[in-house]
N, C-alpha and C positions, 0 to 999 in steps of 0.2 A: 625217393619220390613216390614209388606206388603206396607204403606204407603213410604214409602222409593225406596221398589223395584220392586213394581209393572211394570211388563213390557206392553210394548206396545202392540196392536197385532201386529201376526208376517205372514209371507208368508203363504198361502191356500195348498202351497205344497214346500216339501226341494230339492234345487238345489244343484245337487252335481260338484264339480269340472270340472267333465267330461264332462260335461252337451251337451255342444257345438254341441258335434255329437246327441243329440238326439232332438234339435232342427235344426239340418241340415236335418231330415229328410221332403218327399215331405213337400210343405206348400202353400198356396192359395195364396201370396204375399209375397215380398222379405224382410216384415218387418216380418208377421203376423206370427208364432208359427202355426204348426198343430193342428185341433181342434180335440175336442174328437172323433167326428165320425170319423176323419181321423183313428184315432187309433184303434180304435173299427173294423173299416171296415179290418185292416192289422192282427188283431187278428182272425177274419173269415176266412179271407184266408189263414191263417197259419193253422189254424185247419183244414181247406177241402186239405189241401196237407199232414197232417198224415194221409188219406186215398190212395192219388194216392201214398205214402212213402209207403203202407202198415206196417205200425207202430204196434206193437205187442198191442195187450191187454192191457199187465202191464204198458206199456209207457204212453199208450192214457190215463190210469187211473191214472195215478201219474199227469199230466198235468192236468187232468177235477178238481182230488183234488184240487193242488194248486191252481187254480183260480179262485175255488169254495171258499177258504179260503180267500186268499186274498179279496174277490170283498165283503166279508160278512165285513171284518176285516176294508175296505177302508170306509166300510159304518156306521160302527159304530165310529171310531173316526172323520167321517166327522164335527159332530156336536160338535166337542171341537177342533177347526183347529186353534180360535183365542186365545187358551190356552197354553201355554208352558208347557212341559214334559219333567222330567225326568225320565228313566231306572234305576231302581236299582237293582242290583245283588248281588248274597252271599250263602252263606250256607243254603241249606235246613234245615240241621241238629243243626242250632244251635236252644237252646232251650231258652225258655223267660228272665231266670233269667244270660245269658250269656249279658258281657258288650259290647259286637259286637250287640247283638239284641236291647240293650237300647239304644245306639246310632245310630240303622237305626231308632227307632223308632223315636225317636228325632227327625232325621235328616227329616221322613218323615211327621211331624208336621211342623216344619218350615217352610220347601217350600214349604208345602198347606198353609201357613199363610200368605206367599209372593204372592198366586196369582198362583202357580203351582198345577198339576196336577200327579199321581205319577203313571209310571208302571211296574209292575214287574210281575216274572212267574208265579203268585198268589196260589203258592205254601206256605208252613211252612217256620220254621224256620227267615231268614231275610227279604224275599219274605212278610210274614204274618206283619212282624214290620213294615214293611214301609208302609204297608196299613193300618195298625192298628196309625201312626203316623198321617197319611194322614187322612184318614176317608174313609167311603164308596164314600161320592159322589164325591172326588178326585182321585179316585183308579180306574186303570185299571190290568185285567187280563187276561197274556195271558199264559193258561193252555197247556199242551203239554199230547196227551196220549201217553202211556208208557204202556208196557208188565206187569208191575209190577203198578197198580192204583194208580193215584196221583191226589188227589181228592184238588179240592180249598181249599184254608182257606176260613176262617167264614166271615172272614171282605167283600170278594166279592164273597163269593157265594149268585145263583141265581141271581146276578146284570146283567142288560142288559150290561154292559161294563166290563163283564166274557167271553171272547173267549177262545176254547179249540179248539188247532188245531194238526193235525195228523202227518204233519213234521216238523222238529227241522227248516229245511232252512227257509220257510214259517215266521215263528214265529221269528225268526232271526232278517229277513228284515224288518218286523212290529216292533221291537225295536227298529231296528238303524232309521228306513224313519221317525218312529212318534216320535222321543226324540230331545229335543234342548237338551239334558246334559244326561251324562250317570256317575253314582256314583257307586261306587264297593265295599263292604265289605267283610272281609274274606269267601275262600269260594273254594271251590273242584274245579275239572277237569273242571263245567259249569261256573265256575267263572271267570278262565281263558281264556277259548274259547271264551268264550264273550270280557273279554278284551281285548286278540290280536283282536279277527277279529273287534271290534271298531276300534282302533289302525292300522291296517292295512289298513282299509276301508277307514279313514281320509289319511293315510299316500300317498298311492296313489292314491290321486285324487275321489275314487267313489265314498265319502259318502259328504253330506255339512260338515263343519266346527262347532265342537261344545266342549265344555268341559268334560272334560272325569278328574275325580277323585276319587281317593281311598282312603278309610278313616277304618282307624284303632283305635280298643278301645283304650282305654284314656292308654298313655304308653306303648303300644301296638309295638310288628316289625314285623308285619306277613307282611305289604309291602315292609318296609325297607327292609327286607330280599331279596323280589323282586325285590327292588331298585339295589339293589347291583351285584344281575346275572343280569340284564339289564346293569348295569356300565361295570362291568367286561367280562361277556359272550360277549356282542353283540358292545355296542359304543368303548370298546381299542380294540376287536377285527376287527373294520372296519366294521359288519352288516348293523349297522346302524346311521345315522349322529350323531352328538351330539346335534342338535338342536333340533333332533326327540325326545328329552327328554323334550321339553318343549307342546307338546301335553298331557301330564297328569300333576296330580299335587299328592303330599302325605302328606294328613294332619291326626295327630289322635285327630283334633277337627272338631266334628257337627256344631259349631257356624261358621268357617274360611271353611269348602265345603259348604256351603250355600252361606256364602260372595260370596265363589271363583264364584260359579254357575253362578250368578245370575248376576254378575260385568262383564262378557261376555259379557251380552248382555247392558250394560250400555250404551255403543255408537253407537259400532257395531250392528247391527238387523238381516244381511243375505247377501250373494253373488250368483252372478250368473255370465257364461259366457256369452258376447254377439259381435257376430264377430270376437273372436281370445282373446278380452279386458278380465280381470277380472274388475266386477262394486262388489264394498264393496259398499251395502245398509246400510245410515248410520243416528242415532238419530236424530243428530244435526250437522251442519256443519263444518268443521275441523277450527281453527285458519291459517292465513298463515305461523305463527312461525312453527308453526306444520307441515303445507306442507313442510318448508324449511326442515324440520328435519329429516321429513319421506324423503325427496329424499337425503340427506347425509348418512342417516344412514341402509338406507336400499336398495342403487341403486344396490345392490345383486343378489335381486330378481327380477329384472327385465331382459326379453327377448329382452328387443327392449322399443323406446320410454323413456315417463317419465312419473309420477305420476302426474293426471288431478281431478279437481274439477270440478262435473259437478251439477247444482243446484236439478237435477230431472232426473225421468225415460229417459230412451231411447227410441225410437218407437219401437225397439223391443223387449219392456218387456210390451207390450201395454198388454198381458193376466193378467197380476197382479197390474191392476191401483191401488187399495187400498195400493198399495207403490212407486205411481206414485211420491209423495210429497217429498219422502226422498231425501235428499244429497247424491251425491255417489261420491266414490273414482273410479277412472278406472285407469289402469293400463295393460301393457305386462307381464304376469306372467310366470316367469320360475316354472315351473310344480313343477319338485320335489324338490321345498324350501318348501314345506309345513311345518315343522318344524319353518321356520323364519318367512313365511304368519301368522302363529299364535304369535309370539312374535312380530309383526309389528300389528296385531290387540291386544294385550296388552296394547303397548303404547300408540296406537288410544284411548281405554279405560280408560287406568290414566291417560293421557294428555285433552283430547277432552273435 
């Protein structure tokens, strides 16, 4: 399996849908992306105006944490950027001999054997399986303190890539920014809050595009179950599209969430906006059959224009040359098909 599916490396940083405005901010040239000093210098001056704001204490202090966390958190997965990651979530509470925990563990072998990297709240229960799957030196932990002490499992304690951080939001965003794939096993209130707000974050635009799957012990319907209030609650009642059901997947086989994870990133590698365009960074270059079919079959999604093959970067993706080489798809993208932009990188995937 890892000779199979070993991935490529991938982007130094995730570009999310949105993106566009955060590269419209100032920039030294009308190709060039702001550098970090630019950013760094806007982060100063925003902290010398919570004193002319006269900003309370508690505020100034929740702000120094987080960024004290994050800059610690930026700095320790810097050095595993050309490594794919997956998130896995679940039940703290489940115990070793539970079929939910044999199959995160599994699940967390496999895609360390593909060449992945695994992270989780490096907590018990499914938290501990998947690092125990994984091993130490594929495992990351990102601990959360609590009123009540929630000390690591064994598998990363004391590991330099053991963070414990003091808010839930913090720790949040370090999952979704550092994960090409997010996997979900059964699992309480933290379970679910992780999966919508993945789901969400994908859905409108603010996170990159990645695979999000739930996996259930062997015969298993604790998703199906959730499958069904998602059918019934949210897509007949109008909430939400029906294509927004093709952002996850529900399998209660380890062997077919590994396939799914992994067959993402087959063709597909990353997107970004540039000038209004979405550019799909792509393996290998499309077929023409394929172009014809992507503009038939998916002129839906589009806000304007048609779907272009272009051989390579743009000048303005000049800050990530190490993906200078790739093929890209560009396109006018109507925003909220996100649900179809992912069934259009499917077929990219099995067709390509």
């Amino acid at each position: 399996m890892a000779q199979e599916y070993q991935p490529l490396p991938r982007t130094p940083f995730h570009t999310s849908l949105d993106s566009e405005g955060a590269d419209s901010a100032p920039a030294r040239s009308s190709t060039a992306p702001p550098a970090v000093e630019d950013y760094v210098q806007q982060i100063k001056e925003t902290a010398d105006k919570l004193l002319t704001d006269q900003a309370t204490r508690g505020d100034v202090r929740l702000l120094a944490t987080a960024i004290r966390e994050l800059r610690y958190c930026f700095k320790i997965f810097a050095a595993y950027r050309h490594r794919r990651k997956v998130s896995i979530f679940g039940s703290a509470r489940t115990p070793p001999h539970h079929p939910a925990y044999k199959a995160a563990e599994e699940f967390g072998r496999q895609i360390a054997a593909a060449g992945w990297m695994v992270i989780t709240g490096a907590g018990s229960g499914i938290m501990e399986a998947g690092h125990r799957g994984a091993g130490r030196e594929s495992s990351f932990g990102l601990n959360i303190l609590l009123p009540f002490e929630q000390a690591a499992n064994p598998v990363v304690q004391g590991d330099p890539k053991l963070v414990t951080m003091r808010y839930f939001f913090t720790r949040k965003l370090m999952f979704i920014k550092e994960s090409d794939a997010v996997v979900l096993f059964p699992g309480g209130f933290g379970t679910h809050d992780e999966c919508f707000e993945a789901l969400t974050l994908i859905q409108t635009g603010k996170s990159h595009l990645f695979p999000i799957v739930m996996v259930d012990e062997p015969g298993g319907n604790y998703w199906q179950l959730w499958q069904h209030f998602i059918h019934e609650g949210l897509v007949l009642r109008g909430y939400i599209s029906p294509h927004d059901t093709s952002l996850y997947y529900i399998t209660d086989s380890v062997e077919e969430a590994v396939r799914h994870v992994i067959r993402f990133y087959r063709i597909y590698h990353s997107l970004r906006y540039v000038r209004g365009d979405l550019v799909l960074r792509l393996q290998k270059p499309l077929t023409e059959s394929l172009l014809q079919r992507i503009r038939h079959e998916f002129s839906d999604i589009l806000s304007g224009g048609d779907f272009e093959l272009i051989p390579r970067a743009l000048p303005e993706e000049s800050n990530e040359p190490e993906l200078a080489h790739l093929p890209r798809l560009k396109f006018r993208f109507q925003r909220q098909a996100v649900g179809r932009l992912r069934q259009l990188i499917d077929l990219i995937n099995l067709e390509g």
